[in-house]
N, CA, C and O of each residue as an XYZ file, in Angstrom:
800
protein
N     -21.528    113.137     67.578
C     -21.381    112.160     68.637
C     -20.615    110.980     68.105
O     -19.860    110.474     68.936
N     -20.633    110.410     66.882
C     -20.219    108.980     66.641
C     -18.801    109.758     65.971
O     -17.713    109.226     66.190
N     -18.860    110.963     65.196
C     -17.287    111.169     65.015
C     -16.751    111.758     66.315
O     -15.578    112.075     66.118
N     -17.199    112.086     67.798
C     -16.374    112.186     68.882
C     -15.587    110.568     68.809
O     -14.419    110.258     68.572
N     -16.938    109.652     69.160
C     -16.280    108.315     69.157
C     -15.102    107.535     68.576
O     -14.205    106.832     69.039
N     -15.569    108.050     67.090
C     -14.243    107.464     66.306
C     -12.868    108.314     66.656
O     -11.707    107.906     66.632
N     -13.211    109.210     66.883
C     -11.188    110.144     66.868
C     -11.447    109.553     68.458
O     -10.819    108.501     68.339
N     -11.894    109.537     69.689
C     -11.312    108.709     70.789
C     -11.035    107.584     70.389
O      -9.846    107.309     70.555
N     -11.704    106.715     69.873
C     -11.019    105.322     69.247
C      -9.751    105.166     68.761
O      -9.021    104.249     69.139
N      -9.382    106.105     67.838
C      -8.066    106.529     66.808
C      -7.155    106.394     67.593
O      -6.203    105.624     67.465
N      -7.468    107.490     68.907
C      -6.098    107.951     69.634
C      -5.672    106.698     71.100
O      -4.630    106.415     71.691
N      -7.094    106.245     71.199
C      -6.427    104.438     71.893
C      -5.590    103.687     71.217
O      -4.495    103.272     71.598
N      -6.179    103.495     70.085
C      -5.720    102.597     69.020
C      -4.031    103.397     68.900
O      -3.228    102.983     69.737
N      -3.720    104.052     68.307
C      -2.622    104.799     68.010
C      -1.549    105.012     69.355
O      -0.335    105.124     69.185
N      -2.155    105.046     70.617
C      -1.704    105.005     72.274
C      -1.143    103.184     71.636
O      -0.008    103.106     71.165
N      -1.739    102.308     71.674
C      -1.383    101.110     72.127
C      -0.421    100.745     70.825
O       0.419     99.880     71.074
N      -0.415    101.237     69.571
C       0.458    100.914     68.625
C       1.904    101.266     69.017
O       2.761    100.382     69.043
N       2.235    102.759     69.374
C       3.664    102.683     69.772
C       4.361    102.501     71.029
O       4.095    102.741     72.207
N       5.418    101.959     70.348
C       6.255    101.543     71.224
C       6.451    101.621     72.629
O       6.303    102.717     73.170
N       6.723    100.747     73.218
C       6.951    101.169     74.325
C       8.550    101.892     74.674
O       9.533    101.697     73.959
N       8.551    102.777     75.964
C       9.799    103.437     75.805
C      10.846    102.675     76.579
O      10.394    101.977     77.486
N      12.236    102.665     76.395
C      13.140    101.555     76.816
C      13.155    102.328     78.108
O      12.818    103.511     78.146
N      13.546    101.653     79.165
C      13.886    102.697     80.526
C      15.454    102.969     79.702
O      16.028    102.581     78.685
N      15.730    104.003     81.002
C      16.926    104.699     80.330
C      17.805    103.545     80.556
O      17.270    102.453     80.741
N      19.177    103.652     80.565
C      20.218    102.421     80.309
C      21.068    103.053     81.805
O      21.315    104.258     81.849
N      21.415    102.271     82.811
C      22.272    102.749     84.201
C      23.470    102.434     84.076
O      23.856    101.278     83.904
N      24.422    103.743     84.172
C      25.254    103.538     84.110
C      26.315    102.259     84.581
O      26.418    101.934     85.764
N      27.000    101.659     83.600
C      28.225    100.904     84.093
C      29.084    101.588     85.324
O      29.178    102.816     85.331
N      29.640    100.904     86.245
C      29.910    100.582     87.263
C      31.736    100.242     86.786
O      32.179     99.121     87.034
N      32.453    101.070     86.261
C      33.762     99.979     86.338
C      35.094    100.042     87.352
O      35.642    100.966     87.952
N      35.342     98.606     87.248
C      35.952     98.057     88.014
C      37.354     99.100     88.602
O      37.920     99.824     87.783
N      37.738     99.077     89.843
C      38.535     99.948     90.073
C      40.078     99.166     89.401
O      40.186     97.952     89.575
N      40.684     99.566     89.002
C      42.380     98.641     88.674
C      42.851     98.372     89.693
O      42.940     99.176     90.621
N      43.266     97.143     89.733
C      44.025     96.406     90.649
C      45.472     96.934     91.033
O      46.367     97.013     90.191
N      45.590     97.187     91.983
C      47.094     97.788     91.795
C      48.518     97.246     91.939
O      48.274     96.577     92.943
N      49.446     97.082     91.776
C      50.347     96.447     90.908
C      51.218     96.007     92.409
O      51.169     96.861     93.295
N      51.794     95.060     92.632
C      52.297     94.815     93.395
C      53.439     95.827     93.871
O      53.875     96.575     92.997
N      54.083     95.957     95.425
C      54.882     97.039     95.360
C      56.377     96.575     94.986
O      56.483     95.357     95.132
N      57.165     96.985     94.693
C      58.124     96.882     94.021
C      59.437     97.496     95.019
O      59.483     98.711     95.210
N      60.516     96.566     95.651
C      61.341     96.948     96.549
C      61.909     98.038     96.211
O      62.046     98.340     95.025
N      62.331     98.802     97.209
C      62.464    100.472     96.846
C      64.288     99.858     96.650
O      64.835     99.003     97.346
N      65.034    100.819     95.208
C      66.092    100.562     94.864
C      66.980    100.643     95.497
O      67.887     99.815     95.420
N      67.007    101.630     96.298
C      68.082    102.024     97.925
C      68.552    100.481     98.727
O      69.713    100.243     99.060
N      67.345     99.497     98.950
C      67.395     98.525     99.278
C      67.756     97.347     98.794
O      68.202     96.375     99.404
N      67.435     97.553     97.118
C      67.770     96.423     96.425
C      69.361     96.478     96.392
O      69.960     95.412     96.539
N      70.077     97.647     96.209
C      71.609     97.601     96.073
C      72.000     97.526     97.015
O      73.230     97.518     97.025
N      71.240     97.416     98.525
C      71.770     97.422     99.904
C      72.148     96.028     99.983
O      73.238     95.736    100.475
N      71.300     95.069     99.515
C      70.667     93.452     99.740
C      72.562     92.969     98.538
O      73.499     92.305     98.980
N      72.479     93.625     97.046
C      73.727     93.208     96.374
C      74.851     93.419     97.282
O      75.708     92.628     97.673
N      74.670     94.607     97.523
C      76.235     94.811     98.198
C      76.595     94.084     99.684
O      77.753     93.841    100.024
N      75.781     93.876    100.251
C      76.158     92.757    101.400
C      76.030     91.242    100.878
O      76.413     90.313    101.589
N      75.540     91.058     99.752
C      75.846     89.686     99.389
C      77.068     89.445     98.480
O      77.478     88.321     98.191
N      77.597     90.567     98.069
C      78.825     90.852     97.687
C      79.673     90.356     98.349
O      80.599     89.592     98.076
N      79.203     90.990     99.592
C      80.575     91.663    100.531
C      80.649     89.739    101.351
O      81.604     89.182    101.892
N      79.671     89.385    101.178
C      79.780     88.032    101.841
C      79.897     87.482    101.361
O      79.228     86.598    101.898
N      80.317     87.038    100.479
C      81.061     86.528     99.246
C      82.785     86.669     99.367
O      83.690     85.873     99.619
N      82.724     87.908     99.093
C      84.249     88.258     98.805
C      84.714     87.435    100.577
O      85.483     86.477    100.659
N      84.213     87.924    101.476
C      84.308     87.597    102.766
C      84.745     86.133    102.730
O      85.770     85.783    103.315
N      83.824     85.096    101.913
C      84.278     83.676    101.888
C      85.063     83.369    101.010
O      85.573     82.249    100.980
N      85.356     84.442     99.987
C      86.676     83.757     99.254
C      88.226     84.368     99.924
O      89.278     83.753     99.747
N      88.181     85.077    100.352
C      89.222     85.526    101.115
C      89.910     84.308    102.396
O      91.084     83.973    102.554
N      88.830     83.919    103.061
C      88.829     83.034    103.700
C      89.483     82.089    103.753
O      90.507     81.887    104.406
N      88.520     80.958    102.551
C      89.087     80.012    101.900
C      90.462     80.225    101.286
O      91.300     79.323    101.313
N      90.747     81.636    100.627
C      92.250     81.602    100.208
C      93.261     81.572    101.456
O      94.164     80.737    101.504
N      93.054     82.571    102.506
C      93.949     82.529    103.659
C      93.799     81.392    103.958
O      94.447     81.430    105.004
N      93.277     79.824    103.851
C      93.428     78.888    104.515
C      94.160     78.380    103.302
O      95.327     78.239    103.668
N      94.034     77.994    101.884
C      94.695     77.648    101.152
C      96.195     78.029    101.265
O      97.058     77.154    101.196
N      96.532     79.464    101.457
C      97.854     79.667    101.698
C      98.780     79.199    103.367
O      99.980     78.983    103.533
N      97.783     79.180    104.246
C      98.630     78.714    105.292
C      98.788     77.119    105.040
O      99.840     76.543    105.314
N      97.883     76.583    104.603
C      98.514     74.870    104.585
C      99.749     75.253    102.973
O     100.624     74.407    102.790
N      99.720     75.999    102.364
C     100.730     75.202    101.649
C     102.210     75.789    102.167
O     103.305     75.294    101.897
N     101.895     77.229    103.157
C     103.349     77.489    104.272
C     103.610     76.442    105.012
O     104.722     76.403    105.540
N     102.725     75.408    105.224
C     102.676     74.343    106.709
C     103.755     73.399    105.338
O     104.393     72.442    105.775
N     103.857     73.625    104.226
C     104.269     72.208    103.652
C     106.086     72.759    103.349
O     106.938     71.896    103.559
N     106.483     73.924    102.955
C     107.278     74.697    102.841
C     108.545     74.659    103.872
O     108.483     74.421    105.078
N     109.899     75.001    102.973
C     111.030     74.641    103.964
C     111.472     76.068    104.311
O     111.947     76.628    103.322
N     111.457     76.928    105.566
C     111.735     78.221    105.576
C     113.118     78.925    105.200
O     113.923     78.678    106.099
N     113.580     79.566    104.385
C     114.596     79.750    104.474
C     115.139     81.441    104.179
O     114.251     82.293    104.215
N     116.498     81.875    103.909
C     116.767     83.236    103.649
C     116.829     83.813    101.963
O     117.179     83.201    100.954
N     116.470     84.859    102.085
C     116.912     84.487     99.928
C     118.278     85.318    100.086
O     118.438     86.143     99.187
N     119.126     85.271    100.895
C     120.873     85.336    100.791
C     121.324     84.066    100.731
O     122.234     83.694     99.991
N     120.578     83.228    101.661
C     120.961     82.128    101.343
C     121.330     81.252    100.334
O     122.408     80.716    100.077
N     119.459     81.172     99.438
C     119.106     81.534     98.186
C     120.130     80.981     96.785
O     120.310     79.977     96.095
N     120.614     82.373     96.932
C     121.715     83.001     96.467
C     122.998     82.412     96.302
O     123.545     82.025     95.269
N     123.453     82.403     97.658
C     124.537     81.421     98.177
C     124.415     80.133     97.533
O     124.923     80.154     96.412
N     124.008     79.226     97.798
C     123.745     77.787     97.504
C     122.480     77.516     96.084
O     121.631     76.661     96.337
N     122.424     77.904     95.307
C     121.072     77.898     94.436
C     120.404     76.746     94.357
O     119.192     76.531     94.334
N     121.466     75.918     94.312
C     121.043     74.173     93.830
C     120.753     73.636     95.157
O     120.420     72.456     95.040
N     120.744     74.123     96.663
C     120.781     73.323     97.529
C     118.929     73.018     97.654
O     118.562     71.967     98.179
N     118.125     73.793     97.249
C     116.706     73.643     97.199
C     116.158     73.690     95.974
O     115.154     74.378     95.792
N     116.745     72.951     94.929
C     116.213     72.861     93.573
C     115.212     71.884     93.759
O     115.333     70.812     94.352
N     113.866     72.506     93.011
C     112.606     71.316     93.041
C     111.641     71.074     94.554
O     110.642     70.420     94.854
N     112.372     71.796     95.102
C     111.685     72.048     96.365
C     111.148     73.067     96.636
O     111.626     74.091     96.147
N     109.787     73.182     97.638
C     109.058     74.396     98.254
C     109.528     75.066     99.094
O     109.738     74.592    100.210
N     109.842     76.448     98.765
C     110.548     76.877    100.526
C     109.320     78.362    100.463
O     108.311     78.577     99.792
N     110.041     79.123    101.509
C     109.490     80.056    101.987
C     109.981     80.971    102.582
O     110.430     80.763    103.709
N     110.035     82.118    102.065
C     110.903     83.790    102.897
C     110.066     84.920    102.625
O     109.116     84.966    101.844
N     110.402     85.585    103.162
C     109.955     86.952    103.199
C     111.067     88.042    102.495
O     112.248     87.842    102.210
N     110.381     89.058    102.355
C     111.133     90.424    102.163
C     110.354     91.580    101.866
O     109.227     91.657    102.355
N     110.884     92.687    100.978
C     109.685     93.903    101.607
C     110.187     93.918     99.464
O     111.217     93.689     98.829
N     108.541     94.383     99.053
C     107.818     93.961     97.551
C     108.351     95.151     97.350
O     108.301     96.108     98.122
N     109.062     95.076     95.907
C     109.534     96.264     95.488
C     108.621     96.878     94.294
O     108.063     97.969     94.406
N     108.531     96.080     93.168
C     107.496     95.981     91.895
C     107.191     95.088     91.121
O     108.067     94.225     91.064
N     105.897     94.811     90.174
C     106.054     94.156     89.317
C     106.984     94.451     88.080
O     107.390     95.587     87.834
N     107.353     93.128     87.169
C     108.302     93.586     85.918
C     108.206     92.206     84.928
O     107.487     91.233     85.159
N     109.007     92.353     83.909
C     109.059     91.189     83.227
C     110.397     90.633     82.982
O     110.736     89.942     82.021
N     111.110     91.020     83.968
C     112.677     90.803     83.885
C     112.227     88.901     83.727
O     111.164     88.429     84.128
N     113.597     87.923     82.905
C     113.757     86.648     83.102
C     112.899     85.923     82.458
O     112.972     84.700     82.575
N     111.672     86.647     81.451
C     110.460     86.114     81.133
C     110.740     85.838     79.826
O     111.130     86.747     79.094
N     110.594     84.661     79.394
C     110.587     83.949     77.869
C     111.885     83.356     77.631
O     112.150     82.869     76.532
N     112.826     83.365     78.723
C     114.228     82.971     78.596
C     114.028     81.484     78.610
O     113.624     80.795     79.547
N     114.428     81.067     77.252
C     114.611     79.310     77.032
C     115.160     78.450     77.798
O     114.836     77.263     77.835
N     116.488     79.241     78.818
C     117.121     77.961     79.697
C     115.530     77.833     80.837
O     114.961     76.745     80.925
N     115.230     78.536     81.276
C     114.123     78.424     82.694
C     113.063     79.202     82.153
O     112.784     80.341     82.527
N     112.357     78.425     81.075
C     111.440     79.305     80.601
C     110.045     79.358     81.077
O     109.344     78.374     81.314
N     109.603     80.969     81.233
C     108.385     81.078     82.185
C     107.554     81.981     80.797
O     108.269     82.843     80.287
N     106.238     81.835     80.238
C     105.773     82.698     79.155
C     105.280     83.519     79.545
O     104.264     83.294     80.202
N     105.694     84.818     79.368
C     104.702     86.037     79.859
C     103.552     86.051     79.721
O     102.909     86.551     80.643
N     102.852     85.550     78.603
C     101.481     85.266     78.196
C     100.658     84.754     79.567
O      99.467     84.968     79.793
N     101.672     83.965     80.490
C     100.740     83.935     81.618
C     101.806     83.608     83.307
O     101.544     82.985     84.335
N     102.823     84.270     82.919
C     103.713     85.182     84.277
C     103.836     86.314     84.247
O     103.575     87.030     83.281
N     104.445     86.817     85.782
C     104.895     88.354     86.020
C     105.861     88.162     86.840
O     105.827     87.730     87.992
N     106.944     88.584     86.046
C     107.896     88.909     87.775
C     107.841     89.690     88.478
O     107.001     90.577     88.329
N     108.697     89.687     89.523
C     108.618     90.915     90.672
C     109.976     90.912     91.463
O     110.815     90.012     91.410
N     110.029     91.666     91.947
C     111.537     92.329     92.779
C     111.037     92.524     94.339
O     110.002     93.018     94.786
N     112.023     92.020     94.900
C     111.937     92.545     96.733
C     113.516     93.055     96.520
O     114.279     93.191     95.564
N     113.551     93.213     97.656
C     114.282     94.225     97.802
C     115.287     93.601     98.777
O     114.870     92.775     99.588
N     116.891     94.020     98.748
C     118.051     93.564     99.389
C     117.746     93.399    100.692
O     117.398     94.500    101.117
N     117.688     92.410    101.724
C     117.641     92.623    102.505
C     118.921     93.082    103.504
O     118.912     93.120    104.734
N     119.962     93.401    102.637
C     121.342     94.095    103.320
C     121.941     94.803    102.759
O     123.167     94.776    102.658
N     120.817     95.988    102.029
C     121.028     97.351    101.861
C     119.652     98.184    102.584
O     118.511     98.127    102.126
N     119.984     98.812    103.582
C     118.639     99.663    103.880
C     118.683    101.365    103.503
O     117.803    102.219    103.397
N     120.616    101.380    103.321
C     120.080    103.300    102.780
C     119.880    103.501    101.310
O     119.946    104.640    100.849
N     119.623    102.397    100.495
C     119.105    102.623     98.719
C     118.276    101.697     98.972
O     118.352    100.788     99.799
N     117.372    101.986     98.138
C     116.457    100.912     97.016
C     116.749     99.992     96.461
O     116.489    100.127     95.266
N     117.268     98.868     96.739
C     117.934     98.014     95.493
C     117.375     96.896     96.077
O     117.356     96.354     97.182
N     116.686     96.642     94.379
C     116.115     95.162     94.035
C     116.957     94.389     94.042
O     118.085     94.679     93.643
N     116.532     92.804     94.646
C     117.489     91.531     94.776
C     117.309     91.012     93.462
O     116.692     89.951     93.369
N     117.834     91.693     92.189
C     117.392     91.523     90.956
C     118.324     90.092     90.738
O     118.333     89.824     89.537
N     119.132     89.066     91.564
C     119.419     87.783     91.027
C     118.716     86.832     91.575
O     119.113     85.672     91.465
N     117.363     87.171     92.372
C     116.197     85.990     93.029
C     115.417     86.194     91.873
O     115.587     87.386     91.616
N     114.481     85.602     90.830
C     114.028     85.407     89.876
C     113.039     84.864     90.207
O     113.039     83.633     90.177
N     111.702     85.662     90.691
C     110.646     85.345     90.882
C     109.540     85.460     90.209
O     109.282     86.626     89.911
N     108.483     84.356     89.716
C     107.614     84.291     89.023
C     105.939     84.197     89.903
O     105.501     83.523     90.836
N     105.400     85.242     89.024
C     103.831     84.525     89.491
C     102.883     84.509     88.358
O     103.005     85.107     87.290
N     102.019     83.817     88.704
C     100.864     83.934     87.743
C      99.810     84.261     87.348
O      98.732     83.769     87.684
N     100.006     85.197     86.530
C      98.306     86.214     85.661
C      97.094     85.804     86.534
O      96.389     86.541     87.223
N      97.001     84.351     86.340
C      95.673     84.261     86.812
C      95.276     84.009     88.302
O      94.192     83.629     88.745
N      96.431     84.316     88.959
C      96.008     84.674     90.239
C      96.395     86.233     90.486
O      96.760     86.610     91.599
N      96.301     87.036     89.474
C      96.407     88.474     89.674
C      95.772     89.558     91.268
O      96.203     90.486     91.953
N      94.273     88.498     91.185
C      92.740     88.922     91.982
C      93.972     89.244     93.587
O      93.942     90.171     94.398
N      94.706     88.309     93.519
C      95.502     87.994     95.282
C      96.502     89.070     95.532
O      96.700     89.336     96.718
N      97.154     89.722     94.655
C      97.774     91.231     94.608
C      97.308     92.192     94.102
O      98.002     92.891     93.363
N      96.129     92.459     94.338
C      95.965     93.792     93.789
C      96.083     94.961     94.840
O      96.237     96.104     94.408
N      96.030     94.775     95.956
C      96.188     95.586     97.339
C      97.978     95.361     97.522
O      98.449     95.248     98.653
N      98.782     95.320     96.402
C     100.356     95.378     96.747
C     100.935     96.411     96.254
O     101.085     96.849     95.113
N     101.280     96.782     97.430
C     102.365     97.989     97.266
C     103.451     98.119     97.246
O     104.096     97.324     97.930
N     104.102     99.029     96.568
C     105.489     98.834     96.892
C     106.026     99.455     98.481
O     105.778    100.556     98.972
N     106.833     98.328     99.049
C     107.441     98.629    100.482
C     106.287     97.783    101.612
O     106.398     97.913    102.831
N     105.474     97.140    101.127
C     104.956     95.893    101.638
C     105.656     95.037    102.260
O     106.635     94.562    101.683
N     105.306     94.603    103.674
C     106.243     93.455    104.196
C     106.186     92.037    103.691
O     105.881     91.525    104.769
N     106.248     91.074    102.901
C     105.412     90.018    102.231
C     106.259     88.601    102.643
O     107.423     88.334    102.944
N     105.310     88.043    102.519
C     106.299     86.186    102.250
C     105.494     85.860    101.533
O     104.374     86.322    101.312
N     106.153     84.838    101.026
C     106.600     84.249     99.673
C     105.764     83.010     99.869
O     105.156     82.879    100.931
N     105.679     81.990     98.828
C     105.819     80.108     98.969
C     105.305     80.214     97.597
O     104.361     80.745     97.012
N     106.494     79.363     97.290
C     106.716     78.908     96.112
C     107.902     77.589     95.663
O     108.615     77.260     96.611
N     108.081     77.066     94.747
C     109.181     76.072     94.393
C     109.887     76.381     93.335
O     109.746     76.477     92.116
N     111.171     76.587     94.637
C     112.418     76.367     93.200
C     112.495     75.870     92.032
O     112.220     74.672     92.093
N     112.822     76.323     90.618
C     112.325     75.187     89.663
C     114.055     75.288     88.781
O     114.626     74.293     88.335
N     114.526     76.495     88.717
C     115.909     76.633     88.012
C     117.053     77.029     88.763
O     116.804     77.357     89.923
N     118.143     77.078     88.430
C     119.303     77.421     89.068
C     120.163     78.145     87.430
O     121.310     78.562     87.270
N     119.103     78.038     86.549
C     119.980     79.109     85.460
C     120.908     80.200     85.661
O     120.849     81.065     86.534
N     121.665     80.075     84.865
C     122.578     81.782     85.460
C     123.476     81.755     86.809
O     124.025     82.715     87.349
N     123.478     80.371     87.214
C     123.288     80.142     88.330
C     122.983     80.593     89.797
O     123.583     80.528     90.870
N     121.288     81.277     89.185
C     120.567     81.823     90.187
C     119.500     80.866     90.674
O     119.073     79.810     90.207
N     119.166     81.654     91.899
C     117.507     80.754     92.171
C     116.469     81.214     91.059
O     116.424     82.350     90.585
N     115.616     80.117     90.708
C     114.422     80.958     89.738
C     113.111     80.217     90.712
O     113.117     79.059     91.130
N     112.224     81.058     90.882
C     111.020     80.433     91.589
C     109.622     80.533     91.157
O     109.232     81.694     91.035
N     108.865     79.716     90.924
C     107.807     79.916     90.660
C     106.974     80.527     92.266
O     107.065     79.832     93.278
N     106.349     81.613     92.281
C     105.997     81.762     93.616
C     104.492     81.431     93.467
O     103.972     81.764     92.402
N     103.755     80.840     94.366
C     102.234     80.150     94.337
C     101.689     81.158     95.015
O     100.789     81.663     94.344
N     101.893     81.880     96.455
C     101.009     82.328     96.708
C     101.941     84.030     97.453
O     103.037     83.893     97.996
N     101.528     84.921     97.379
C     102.202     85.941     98.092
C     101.162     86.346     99.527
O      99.945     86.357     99.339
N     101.570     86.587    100.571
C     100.979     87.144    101.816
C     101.386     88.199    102.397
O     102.311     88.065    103.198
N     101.043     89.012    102.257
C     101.065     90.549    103.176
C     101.042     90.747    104.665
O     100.017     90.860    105.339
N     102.449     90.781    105.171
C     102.579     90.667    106.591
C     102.204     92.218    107.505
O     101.952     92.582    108.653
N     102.349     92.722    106.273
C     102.668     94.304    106.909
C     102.608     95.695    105.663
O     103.536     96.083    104.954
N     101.177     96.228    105.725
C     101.094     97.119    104.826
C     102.275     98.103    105.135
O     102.634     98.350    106.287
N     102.879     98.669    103.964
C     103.918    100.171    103.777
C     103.097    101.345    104.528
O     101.927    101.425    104.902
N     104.097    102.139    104.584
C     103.246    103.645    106.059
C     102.998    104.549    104.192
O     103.349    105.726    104.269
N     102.836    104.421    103.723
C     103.062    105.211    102.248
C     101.795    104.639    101.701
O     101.369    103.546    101.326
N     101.301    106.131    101.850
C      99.801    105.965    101.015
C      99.589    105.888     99.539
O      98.921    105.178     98.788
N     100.310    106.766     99.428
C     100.491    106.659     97.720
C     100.999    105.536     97.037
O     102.080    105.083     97.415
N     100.221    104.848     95.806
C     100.562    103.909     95.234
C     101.381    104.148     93.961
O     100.848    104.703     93.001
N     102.624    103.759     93.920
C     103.840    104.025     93.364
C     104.042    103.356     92.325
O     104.990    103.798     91.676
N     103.350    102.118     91.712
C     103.583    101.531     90.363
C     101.968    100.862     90.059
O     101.108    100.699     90.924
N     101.865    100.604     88.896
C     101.058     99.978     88.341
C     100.944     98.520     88.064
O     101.930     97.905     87.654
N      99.687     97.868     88.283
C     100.528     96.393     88.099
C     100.588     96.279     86.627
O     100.234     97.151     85.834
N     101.188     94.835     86.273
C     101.476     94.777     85.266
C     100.680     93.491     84.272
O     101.205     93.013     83.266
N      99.458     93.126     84.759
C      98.492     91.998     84.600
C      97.995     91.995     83.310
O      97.177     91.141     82.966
């Protein structure tokens, strides 16, 4: 009877000594990822460049066609037979003609009497206006332009209807020599094919 007692005693005693058991541990819960902002689809992003391009080019075109008609508004109109005829009668002065663009070249360039540096001119040739069954450049009008307005001819072809404005600056050789400022395209050529290269 008293050793029943003691081993029930033992096994209270020994019950209350260990530990208690941890509850189990509940699972973490994690956070879903935030998801990333959306990102304009690329189709659109080059849609958005190219019309802000295009409106761009749109306002510099603009602004140049207005730059070139005021400096025709300042310009004395005349013939380049005329030109020719009289060289000295418009020395130092702005005039203005037309004729149909034959090519770029470097004819007249670095010549010390009326010197123009290729480093940053190009000449160019139109064409007789009183020969129509050959080709022939008015190779004694001596026209200059400049490199860095290249951007304003690159759509020139040969057989282009064009005018001119620019100022007489030499009568060397005793030809006209002209610096030309701005060229304008009256009348694209029926000739698709582009026939020379520029020379920039």
């Amino acid at each position: 009877m008293m050793l029943s007692a003691l081993l029930a005693l033992s096994a209270t005693m020994a019950m209350a000594a260990a530990p208690a058991a941890k509850p189990a541990a509940t699972p973490q819960t994690k956070e879903a990822p935030k998801s990333a902002p959306a990102k304009p689809a690329p189709a659109k992003k080059d849609e958005a460049v190219k019309a802000e391009d295009k409106a761009k080019a749109a306002k510099e075109k603009a602004a140049l066609d207005k730059e070139i008609e005021a400096s025709l508004a300042t310009a004395t109109k005349v013939e380049t037979l005329d030109l020719l005829k009289t060289p000295g009668k418009h020395l130092n002065q702005k005039v203005t003609f037309t004729g149909t663009f034959n090519r770029f070249a470097d004819t007249g360039l670095d010549y010390k009497k009326a010197f123009r540096d290729s480093r940053d001119y190009v000449s160019f040739f139109i064409l007789r206006p009183d020969v129509t069954q050959h080709t022939i450049p008015l190779s004694e009008l001596k026209l200059f332009f400049p490199r860095k307005r290249s951007n304003e001819v690159m759509e020139l072809e040969t057989g282009d209807k064009i005018q001119m404005v620019g100022t007489q600056f030499s009568t060397a050789l005793d030809e006209p020599w002209v610096d030309v400022e701005h060229i304008k395209i009256l009348q694209k050529t029926d000739k698709h094919e582009r026939k020379r290269d520029l020379e920039f």
